[in-house]
C-alpha positions in Angstrom: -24.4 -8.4 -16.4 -25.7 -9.5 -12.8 -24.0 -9.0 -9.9 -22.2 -12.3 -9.2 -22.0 -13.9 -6.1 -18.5 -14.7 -4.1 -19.1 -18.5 -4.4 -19.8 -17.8 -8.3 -16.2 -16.1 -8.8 -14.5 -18.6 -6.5 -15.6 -21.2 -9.2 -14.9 -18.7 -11.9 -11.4 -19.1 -10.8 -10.6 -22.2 -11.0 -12.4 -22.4 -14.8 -10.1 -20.0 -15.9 -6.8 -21.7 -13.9 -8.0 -24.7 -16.2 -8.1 -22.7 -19.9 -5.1 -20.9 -18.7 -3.4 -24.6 -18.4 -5.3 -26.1 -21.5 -2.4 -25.4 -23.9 0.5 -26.1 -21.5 -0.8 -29.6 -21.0 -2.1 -30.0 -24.2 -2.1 -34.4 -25.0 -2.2 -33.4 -28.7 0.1 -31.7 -30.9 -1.2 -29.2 -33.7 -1.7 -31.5 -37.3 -4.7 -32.2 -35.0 -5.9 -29.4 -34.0 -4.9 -28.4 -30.3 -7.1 -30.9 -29.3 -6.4 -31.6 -25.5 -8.5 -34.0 -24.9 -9.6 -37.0 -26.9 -13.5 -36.2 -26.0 -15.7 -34.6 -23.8 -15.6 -37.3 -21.4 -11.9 -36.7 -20.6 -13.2 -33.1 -20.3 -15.3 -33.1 -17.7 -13.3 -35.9 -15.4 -10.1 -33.5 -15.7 -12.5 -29.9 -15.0 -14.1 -32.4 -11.9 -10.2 -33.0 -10.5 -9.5 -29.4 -11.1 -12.3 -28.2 -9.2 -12.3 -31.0 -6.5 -8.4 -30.2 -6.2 -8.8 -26.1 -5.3 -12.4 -26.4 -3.8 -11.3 -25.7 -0.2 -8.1 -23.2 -0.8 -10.6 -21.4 -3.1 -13.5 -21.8 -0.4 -16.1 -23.0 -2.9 -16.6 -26.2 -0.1 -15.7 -29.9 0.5 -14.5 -31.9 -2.5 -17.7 -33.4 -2.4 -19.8 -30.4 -3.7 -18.6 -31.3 -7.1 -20.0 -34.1 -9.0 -20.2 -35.4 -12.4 -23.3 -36.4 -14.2 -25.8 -34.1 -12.2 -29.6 -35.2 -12.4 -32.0 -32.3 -13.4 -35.2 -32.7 -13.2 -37.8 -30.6 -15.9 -38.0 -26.8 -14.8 -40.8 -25.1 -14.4 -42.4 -23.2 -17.4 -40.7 -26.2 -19.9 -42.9 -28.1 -21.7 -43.0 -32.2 -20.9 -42.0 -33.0 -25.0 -39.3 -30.5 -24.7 -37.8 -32.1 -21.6 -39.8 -35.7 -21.2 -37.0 -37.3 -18.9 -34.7 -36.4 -16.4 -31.4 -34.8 -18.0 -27.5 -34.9 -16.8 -25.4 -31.7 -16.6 -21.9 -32.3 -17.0 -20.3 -31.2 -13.6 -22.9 -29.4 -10.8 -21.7 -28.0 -7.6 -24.0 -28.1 -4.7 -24.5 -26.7 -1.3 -23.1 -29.8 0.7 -24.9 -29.1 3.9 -28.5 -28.2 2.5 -27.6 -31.6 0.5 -27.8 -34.0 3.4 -30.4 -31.5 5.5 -32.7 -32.3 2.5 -31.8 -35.8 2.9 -32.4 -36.0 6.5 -35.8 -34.1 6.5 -37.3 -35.3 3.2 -38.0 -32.6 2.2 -36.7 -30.9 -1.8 -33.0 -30.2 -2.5 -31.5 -26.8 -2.7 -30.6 -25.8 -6.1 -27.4 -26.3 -7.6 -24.8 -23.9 -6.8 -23.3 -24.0 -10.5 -23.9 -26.3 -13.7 -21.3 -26.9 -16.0 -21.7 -27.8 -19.8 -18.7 -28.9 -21.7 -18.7 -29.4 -25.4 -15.3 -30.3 -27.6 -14.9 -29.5 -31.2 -12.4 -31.6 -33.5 -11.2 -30.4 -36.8 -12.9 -31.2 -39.7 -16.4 -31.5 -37.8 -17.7 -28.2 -39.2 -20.8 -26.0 -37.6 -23.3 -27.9 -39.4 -22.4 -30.8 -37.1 -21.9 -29.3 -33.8 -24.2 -26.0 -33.9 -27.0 -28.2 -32.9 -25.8 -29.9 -29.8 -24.2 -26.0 -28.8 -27.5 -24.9 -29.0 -29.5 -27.4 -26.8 -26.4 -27.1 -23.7 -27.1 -23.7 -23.6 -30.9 -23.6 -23.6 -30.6 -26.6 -21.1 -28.3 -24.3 -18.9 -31.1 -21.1 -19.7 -33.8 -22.9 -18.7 -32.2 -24.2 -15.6 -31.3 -20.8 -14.4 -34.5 -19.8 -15.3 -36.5 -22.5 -13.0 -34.4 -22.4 -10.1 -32.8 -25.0 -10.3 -29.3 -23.8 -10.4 -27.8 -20.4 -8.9 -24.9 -20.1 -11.7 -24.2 -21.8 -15.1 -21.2 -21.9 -17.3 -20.9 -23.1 -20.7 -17.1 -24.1 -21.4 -16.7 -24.3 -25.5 -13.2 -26.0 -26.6 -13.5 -24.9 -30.3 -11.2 -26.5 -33.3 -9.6 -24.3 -35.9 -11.2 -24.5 -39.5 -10.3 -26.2 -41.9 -8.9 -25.7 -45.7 -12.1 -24.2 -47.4 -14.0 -23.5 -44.0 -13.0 -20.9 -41.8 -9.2 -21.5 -42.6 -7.1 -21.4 -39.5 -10.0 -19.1 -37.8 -12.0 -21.1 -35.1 -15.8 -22.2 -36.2 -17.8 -20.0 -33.7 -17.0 -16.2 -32.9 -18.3 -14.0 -30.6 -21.4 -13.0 -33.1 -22.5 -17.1 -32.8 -22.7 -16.8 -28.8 -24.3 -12.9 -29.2 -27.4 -14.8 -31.0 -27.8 -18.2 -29.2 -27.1 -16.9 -25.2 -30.7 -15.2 -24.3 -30.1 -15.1 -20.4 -27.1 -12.3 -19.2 -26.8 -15.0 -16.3 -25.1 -17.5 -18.3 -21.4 -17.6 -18.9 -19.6 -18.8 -22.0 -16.1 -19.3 -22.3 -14.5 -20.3 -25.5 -11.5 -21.1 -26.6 -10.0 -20.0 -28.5 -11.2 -17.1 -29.1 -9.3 -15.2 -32.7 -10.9 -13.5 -36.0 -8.2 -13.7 -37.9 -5.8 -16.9 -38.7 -3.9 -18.8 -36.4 -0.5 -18.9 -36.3 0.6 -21.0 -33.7 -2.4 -22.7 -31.6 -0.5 -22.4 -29.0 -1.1 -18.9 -28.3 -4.7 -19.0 -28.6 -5.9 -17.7 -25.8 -10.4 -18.2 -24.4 -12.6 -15.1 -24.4 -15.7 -15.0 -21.7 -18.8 -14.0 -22.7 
């Protein structure tokens, strides 16, 4: 794994403050799941008050270096069919000063300090119908680290719990499903939660980084 930078941990931080809070807050009680949120939406506005909340006492910056719904242009070394139009990243974080300087002097912004993916599992959904969309945040997130477009990325996965007949009471992806789709050591994944064997109380499920 890379050296990571200060800024990079700082925002590391406050990721985990928010999994470490998932449960205690939870909106949801568990016939449906442990779901906390009612969709990814929700998600990322709560992760963007999180973040915007602890940005200065954890010295990441302003409240303003984190925005939703971050524009990313096509990195280099990506084909135009494989990326035709500008995409969104869920939550980026960017360098507030080299922001407005490339404002000021027209000239290209800086790259993102962090990109955040968020993607929110519900029971009954299954792999077959999430794998998919998994796959394509984290090659977005690759190939944006990859281009230079962003310094870190982080991959949040708030997985569901199987169930009768699939994966009972286990979570859908394990640590073997991130092992194969994560190509670039820069990229972080956090899932939760993160158990091989069955579930006893959601409750205590606790996220795994990888």
């Amino acid at each position: 794994m890379p050296r990571r930078n200060k800024k990079a941990i700082r925002i590391e931080s406050c990721i985990r403050h928010f999994l470490n809070e998932y449960r205690r807050n939870s909106h949801l009680d568990e016939k449906y799941g442990g779901a906390y949120f009612w969709n990814e939406r929700d998600i990322q506005w709560a992760l963007v008050s999180h973040l915007r909340e602890r940005s200065k006492s954890r010295s990441i910056g302003s409240k303003w270096c984190i925005h939703a719904e971050g524009s990313i242009d096509r990195p280099r070394y990506v084909r135009t069919e494989r990326w035709p139009t500008t995409r969104r990243a869920d939550i980026v974080i960017i360098n507030h000063n080299g922001f407005k300087r490339a404002i000021r002097d027209q000239t290209d912004f800086p790259p993102y300090e962090a990109m955040i993916e968020i993607k929110l599992i519900w029971p009954g959904v299954g792999r077959s119908n999430s794998e998919w969309g998994i796959k394509e945040d984290i090659n977005k997130l690759e190939a944006c680290l990859a281009g230079g477009l962003t310094k870190n990325a982080f991959f949040i996965l708030l997985d569901s719990i199987g169930s009768q007949g699939e994966r009972y009471d286990i979570p859908y992806y394990q640590e073997e499903d991130f092992n194969r789709m994560k190509t670039n050591s820069r990229l972080v994944i956090y899932h939760w939660p993160d158990y091989k064997k069955p579930i006893e109380s959601i409750k205590e499920a606790k996220f795994k980084r990888y």
